[in-house]
N, C-alpha and C positions, 0 to 999 in steps of 0.2 A: 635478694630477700632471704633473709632469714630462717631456719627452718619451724620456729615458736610462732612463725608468721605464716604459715602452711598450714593445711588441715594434711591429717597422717591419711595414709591407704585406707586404717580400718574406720576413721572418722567417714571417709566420702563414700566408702560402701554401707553403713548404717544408715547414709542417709539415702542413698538409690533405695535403701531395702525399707524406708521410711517412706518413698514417695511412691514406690511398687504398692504398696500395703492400703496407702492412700486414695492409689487410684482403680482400686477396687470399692471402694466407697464412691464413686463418683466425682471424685476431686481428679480435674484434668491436670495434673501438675507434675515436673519433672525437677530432675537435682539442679538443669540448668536455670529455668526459671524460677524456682526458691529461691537459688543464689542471688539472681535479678533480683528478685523484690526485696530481699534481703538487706541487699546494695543500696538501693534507693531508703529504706527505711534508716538506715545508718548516714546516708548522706545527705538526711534532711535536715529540717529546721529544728525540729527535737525529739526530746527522749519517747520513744514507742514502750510501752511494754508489753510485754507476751501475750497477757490475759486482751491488748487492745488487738496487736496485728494476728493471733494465733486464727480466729473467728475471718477478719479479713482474707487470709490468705488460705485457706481450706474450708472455708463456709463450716457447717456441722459435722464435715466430714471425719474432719483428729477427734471428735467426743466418739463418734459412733466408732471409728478404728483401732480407738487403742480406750476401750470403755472400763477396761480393766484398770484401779489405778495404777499400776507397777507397770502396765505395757507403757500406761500414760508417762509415767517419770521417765520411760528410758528411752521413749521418742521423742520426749521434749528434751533429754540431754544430748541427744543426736543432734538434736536441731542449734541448741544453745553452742553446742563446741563448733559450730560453722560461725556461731553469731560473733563469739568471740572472737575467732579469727579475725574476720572482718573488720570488724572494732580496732582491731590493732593495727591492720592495716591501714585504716581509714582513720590514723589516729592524727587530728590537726596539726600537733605539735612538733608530730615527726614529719609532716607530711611541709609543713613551714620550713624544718630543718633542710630538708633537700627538695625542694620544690618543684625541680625537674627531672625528680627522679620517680621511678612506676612501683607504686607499692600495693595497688588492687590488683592482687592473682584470682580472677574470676575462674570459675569453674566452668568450660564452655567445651561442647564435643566437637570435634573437629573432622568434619561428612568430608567423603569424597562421591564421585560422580558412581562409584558400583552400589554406595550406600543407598544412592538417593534407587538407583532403578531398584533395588532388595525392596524399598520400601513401596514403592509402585507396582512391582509384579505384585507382593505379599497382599495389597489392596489397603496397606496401612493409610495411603497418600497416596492424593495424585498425583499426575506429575506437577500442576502448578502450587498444591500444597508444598510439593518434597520443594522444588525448589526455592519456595521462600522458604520452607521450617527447616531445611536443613541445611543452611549455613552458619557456619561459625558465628554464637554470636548471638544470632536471632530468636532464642527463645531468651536467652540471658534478657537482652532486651525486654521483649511482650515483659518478661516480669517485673523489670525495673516500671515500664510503665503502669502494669496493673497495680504498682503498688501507690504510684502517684495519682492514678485515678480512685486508686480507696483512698487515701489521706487528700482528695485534693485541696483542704482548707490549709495543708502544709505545702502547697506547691501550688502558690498563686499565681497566676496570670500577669508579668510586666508590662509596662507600656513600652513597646518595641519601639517606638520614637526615641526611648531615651540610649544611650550610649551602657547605661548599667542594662537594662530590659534586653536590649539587641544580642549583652554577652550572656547574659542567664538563657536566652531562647536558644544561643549557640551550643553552650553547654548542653540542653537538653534535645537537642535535634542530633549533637554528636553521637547521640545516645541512640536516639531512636533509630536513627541510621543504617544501625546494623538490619535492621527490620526488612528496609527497603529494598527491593529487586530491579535487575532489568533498566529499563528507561527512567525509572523513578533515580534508581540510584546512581545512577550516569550523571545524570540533571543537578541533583544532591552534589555531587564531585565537583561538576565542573564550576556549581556556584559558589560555593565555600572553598573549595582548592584550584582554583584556575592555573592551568596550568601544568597541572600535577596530574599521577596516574597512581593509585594506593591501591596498597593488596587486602589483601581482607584482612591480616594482622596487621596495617598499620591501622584500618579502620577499626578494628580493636583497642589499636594502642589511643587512640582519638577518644575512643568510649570511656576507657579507662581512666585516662587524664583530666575527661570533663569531672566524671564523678568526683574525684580529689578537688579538684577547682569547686563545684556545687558544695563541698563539705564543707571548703575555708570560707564558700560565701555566706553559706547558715550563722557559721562562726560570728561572724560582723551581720547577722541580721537575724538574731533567734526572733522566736515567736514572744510575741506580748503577753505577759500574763493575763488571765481573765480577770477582770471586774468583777469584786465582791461587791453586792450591796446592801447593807449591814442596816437595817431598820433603828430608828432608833428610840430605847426604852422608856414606856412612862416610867413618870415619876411615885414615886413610893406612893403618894397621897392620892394619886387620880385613879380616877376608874378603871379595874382592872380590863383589858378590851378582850376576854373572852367574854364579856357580856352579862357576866355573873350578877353584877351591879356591886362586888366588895369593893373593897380598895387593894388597888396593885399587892402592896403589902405582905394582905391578909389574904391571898390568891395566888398566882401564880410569880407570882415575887418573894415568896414565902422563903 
């Protein structure tokens, strides 16, 4: 990958210092799960804009954070130079071009087993919290899904009967995946990989791959335009129908 297809050092620390800042507003949100949802909004069915997911993905919390406008511009260009990345990564054409090659470099921390007990002595987590939230992966996740459960009219439900429905649910379970712990995730392995034993980077590399596959399927299934429905005008001579009793004309036809 590319380095134009990277976010730089100081891009991914503006945005820790962006989600730090956040979450002293009450917004429970970290650099990993922005990324997530991030993800999911760029691998949907269509164009989000700022003014729609900013509200979604921080509740009121970015107005009251950064209330200043000028704090405002420079946490939204914090925010935008990730979005961009992504974009680029998650770019169809290229992503068509080599198809089985990995071009979403997620942002995800990588816990080991001293991390998890730090965060259990410290009383941040339990130990069944630390366990699920602090694997590779898993909060990336939660946000990719938070993001699908705010858009869910862009991430319909298939009929898992059919042969497309079955691949679109594998896509998004690849996903979910990473979420999963323990027995859940054993069960998850052995039904979709029989056979097989994955690490937690190829279960990455699985998440990764669905989202590019979810991008080229939006591709071949955007969303429908909405239905204008367009009344249509009297005529110059009839009554105009604000009730005035003129003629259209000599009224609001004027």
């Amino acid at each position: 990958m590319s380095d134009t297809m990277q976010s730089s050092e100081a891009e991914i620390e503006a945005l820790e210092r962006l989600c730090e800042q956040l979450s002293g507003f009450g917004a429970d949100v970290s650099l990993e799960w922005v990324d997530g949802f991030m993800s999911a909004l760029l691998a949907g069915r269509r164009a989000v804009e700022p003014a729609e997911w900013l509200p979604a993905m921080f509740g009121d919390a970015f107005e009251r954070a950064f209330a200043d406008p000028q704090a405002a511009t420079t946490a939204l260009s914090a925010l935008m130079a990730r979005w961009n990345v992504l974009a680029q990564q998650l770019d169809p054409a290229e992503i068509l071009d080599e198809p089985d090659g990995m071009r979403l470099g997620p942002l995800m921390i990588t816990y080991d087993d001293a991390a998890r007990r730090e965060a259990v002595e410290a009383g941040i987590l339990t130990q069944e919290e630390a366990e699920v939230a602090l694997q590779t992966g898993a909060l990336w996740a939660e946000g990719f899904r938070s993001a699908v459960e705010a858009f869910v009219d862009d991430w319909p439900q298939l009929d898992t009967d059919s042969e497309e429905g079955r691949w679109y649910d594998d896509c998004l379970m690849r996903v979910f995946a990473l979420m999963l712990e323990g027995a859940d995730l054993a069960e998850y392995v052995q039904t979709s990989y029989p056979g097989e034993e994955l690490t937690r980077d190829q279960l990455v590399d699985e998440a990764c791959f669905a989202v590019q596959d979810l991008r080229l399927y939006w591709l071949d299934h955007p969303a429908k335009p909405s239905t204008r429905r367009v009344e249509a005008a009297p005529g110059r001579n009839d009554p105009c129908p604000c009730g005035s009793g003129r003629k259209y004309k000599r009224c609001h036809g004027a």
